[in-house]
C-alpha positions as CSV (number, residue, x, y, z in Angstrom):
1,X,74.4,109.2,121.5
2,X,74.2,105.5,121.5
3,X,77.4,103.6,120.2
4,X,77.0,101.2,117.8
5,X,80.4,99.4,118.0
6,X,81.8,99.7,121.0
7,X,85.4,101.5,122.0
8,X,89.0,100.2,121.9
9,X,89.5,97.5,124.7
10,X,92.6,97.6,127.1
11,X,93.8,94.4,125.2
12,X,93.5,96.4,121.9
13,X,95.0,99.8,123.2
14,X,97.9,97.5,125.0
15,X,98.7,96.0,121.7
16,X,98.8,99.1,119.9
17,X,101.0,100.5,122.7
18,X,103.3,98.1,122.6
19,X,104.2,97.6,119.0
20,X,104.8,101.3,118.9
21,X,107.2,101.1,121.8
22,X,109.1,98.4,119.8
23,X,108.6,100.5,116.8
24,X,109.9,103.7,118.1
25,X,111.8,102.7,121.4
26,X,109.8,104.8,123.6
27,X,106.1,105.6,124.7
28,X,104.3,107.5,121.6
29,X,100.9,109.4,122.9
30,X,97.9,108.1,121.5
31,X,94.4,109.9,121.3
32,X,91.3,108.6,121.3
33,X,88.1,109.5,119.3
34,X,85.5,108.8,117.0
35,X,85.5,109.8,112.8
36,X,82.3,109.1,110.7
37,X,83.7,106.6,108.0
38,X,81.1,105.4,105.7
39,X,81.3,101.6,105.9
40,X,79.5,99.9,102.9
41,X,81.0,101.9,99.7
42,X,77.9,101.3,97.7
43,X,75.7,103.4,100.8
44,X,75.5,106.6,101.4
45,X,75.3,106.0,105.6
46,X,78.1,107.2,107.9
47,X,78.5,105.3,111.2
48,X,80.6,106.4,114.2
49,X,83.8,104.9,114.8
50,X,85.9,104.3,117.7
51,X,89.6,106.2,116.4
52,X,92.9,105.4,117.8
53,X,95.3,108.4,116.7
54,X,99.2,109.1,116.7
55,X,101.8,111.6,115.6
56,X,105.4,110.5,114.6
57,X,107.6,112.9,112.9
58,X,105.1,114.5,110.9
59,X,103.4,111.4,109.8
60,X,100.3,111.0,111.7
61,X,98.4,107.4,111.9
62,X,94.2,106.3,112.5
63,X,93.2,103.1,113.2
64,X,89.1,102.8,112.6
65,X,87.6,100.3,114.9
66,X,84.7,99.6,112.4
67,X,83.3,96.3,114.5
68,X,84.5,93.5,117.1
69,X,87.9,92.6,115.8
70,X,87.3,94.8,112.2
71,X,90.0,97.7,112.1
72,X,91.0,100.0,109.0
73,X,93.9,102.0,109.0
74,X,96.0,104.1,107.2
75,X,98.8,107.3,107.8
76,X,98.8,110.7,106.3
77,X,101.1,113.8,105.9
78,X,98.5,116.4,105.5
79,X,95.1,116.7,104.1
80,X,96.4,116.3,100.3
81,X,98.7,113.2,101.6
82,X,96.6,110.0,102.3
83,X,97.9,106.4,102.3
84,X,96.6,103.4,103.2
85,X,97.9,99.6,103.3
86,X,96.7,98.0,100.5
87,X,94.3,96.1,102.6
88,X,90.5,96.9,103.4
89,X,90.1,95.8,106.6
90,X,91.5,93.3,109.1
91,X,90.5,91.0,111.7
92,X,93.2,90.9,114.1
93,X,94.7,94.6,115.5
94,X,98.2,93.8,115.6
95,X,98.5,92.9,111.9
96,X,97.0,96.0,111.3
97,X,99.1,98.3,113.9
98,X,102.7,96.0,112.3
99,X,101.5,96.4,108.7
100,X,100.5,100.1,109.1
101,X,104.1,100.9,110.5
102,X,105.6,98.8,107.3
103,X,103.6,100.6,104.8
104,X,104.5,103.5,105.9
105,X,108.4,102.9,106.8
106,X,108.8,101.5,103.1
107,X,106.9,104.6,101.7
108,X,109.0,106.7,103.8
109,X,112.2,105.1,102.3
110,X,111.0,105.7,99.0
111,X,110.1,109.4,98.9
112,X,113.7,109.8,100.5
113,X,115.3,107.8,97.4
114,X,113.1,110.3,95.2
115,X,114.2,113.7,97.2
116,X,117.9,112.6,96.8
């Protein structure tokens, strides 16, 4: 199977790496893989996409590499439990690795605020 857009680079995986060590304070294990998104929301196409994947205390994270430099993202709790960032897509990984960790640290706080 040809590959349209090609995989996570080391500078992108190092990046990703490392603002989860800072996040976390210590080495998280990330998977690689490739998820069919469908790109253009008007079309009906799906198109392979390299898939950078995490688990965190029950939260787990994807970042889509959907072309050179062109990453979605978002974090889930289970199938019913989807959230993204707000933000369609971005140009520059670790804006979308830093804002993907806000999102979901600020949703976090609020579903504790609710449970209490």
């Amino acid at each position: 199977m040809m590959k349209a857009i090609s995989d996570f680079n080391d500078s992108e995986l190092w990046i990703i790496k490392t603002t989860l060590q800072e996040r976390y304070k210590q080495d998280i294990e990330m998977q690689l893989a490739d998820s069919e998104l469908k790109l253009d929301p008007l079309g009906s196409n799906l198109t392979w996409c390299p898939t950078v994947y995490w688990e965190v205390k029950g939260v787990s994270f994807v970042i889509f590499k959907t072309a050179p430099q062109r990453y979605r993202c978002q974090f889930f709790y289970d199938e019913q439990e989807h959230y993204g960032t707000g933000i369609e897509e971005y140009d520059n990984i670790a804006d979308c690795v830093t804002t993907l960790l806000q999102v979901q640290a600020d949703q976090a706080g609020q579903k504790e605020l609710q449970d209490s």
